[in-house]
N, C-alpha and C positions, 0 to 999 in steps of 0.2 A: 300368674304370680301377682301379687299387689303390688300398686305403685312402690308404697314405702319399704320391704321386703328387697323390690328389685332394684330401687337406689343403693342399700343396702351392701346388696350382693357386688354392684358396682364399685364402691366407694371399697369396700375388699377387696376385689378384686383388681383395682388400679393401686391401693395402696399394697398388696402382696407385690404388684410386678416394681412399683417406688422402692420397694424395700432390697429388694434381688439385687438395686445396683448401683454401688457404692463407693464411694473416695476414700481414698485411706494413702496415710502421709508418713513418712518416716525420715528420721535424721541419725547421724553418726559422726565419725573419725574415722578416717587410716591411719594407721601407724606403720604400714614403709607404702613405696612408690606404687608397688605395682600389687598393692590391697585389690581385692574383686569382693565388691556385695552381694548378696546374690537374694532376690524374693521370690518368691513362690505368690501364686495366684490362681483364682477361678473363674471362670466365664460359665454359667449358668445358660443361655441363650446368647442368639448370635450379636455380637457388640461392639460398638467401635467404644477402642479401649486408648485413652492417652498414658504414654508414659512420659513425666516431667519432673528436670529437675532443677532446682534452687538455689544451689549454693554457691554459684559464680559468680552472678550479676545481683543475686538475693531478690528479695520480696516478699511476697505473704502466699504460702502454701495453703491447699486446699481445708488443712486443718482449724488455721485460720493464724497461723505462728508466724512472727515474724522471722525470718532467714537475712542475716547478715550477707555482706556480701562478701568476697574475698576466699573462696574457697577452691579448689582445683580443676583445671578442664576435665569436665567431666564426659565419658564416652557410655550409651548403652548397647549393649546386646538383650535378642528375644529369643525362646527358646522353646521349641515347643514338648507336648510330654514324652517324649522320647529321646528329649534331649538336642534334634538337631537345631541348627540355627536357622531362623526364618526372618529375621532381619535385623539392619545394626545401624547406629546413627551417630558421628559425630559430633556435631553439633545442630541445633535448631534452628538456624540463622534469626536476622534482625526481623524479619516478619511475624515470627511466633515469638520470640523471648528478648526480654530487657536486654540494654547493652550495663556492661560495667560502667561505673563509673570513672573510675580509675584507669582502666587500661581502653575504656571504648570499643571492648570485644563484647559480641553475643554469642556467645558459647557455651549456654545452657542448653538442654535437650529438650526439645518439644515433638514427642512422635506419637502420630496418629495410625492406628491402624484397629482393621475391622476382623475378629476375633469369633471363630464357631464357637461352642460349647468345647470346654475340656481345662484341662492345668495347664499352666505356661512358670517359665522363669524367667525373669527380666535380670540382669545385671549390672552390672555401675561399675566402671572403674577408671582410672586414671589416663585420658589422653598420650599416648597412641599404644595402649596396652589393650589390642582387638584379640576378641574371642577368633580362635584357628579355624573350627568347622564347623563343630559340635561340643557340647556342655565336658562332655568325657574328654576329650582331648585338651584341653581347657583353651590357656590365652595365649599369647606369643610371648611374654612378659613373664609367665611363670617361673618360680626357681628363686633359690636365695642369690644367685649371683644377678639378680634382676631388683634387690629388693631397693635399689639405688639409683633406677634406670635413668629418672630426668632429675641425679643429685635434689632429690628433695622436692616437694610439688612447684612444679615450678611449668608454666602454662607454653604453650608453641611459638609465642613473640617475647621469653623470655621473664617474663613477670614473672616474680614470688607469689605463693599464694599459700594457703594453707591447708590442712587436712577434712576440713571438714565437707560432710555431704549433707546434702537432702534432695527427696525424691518422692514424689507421688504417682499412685497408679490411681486411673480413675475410671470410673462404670463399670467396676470387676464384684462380682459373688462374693469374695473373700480376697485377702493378700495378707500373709507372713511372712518374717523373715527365717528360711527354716534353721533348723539347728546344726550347728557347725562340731563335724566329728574329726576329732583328730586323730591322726594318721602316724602312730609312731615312725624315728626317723629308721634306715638301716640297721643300721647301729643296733639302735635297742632292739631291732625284731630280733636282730643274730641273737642277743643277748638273752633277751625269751625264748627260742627256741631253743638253745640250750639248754635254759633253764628246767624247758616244758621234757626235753629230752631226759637230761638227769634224772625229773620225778620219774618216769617211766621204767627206764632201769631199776631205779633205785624199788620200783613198785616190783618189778617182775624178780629180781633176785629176793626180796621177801615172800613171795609167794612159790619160789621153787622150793619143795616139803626135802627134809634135808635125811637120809637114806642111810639108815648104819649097815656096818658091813659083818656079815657074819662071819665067824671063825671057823 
């Protein structure tokens, strides 16, 4: 192969593997206590993946956005595609993340870990509402009588803080936040299946052929 051909080949071929692995930044709201985010992700080859996030102590995310500070201890969970839990982090301590300025806590999330190929789920939610086992089982925190847990965000030394999150995944193939399916409550399932019931009857006695009687 010629020189210039196999520079080439090179310079695609490093820039195909630069391309594979990527940052990607996300921000939001809770709206009660014990909210769970939850993102989806891919690892292409084998990778050490950071998950980090912003919104306690603030700064400037991967994306390049400024993050206010003032936002709620935030806790993650990892998950792998099957759902089980493969590790979880309360906070990042003073070595990896800013401290507040306000309260002097470093209690954003800085976790490192090294990631084969496959899908993963990272999670995010509100200090001490830990993931139980697995993805299916869900948090400890679960439930509307939970939706109050720490009276409103409100951090483990008592600080106010507010709802807002941010979080970055970084050297991952892709990450989205997948889509959230709602789950009618009891209630209205009773209330559908009855309903689903009724048509059924109401289908099958029109379709019974109705029989005169002969004299």
């Amino acid at each position: 192969m010629k020189p210039a051909k196999l520079i080439a080949s090179l310079v695609f071929f490093l820039t195909a593997i630069t391309a594979s692995a990527t940052n990607f930044s996300f921000t939001g709201d809770f709206q009660y206590d014990n909210d769970v985010q939850l993102f989806s992700f891919t690892v292409d080859s084998t990778s050490s993946v950071t998950l980090r996030s912003w919104s306690y102590a603030g700064g400037t995310n991967a994306d390049g956005q400024s993050i206010a500070q003032g936002g709620f201890d935030p806790i993650l969970a990892l998950f792998d595609s099957s759902g089980a839990r493969i590790a979880e982090q309360d906070d990042g301590g003073c070595s990896a993340v800013a401290a507040d300025s306000v309260t002097g806590r470093c209690w954003d999330t800085f976790f490192t870990v090294l990631l084969g190929p496959g899908t993963y789920t990272a999670s995010v939610q509100q200090y001490d509402n830990f993931a139980t086992a697995n993805l299916s089982t869900g948090f400890v925190r679960d439930g509307v009588q939970f939706q109050n847990f720490r009276d409103g965000f409100v951090d483990d030394s008592g600080n106010r803080r507010n709802a807002s999150w941010a979080f970055d995944i970084l050297n991952v193939t892709q990450a989205d936040v997948p889509p959230v399916v709602d789950v009618p409550e009891p209630a209205s399932l009773f209330l559908m299946g009855g309903a689903l019931a009724g048509m059924v009857f109401a289908r099958r006695r029109k379709a019974v052929p109705r029989v005169k009687k002969s004299s």
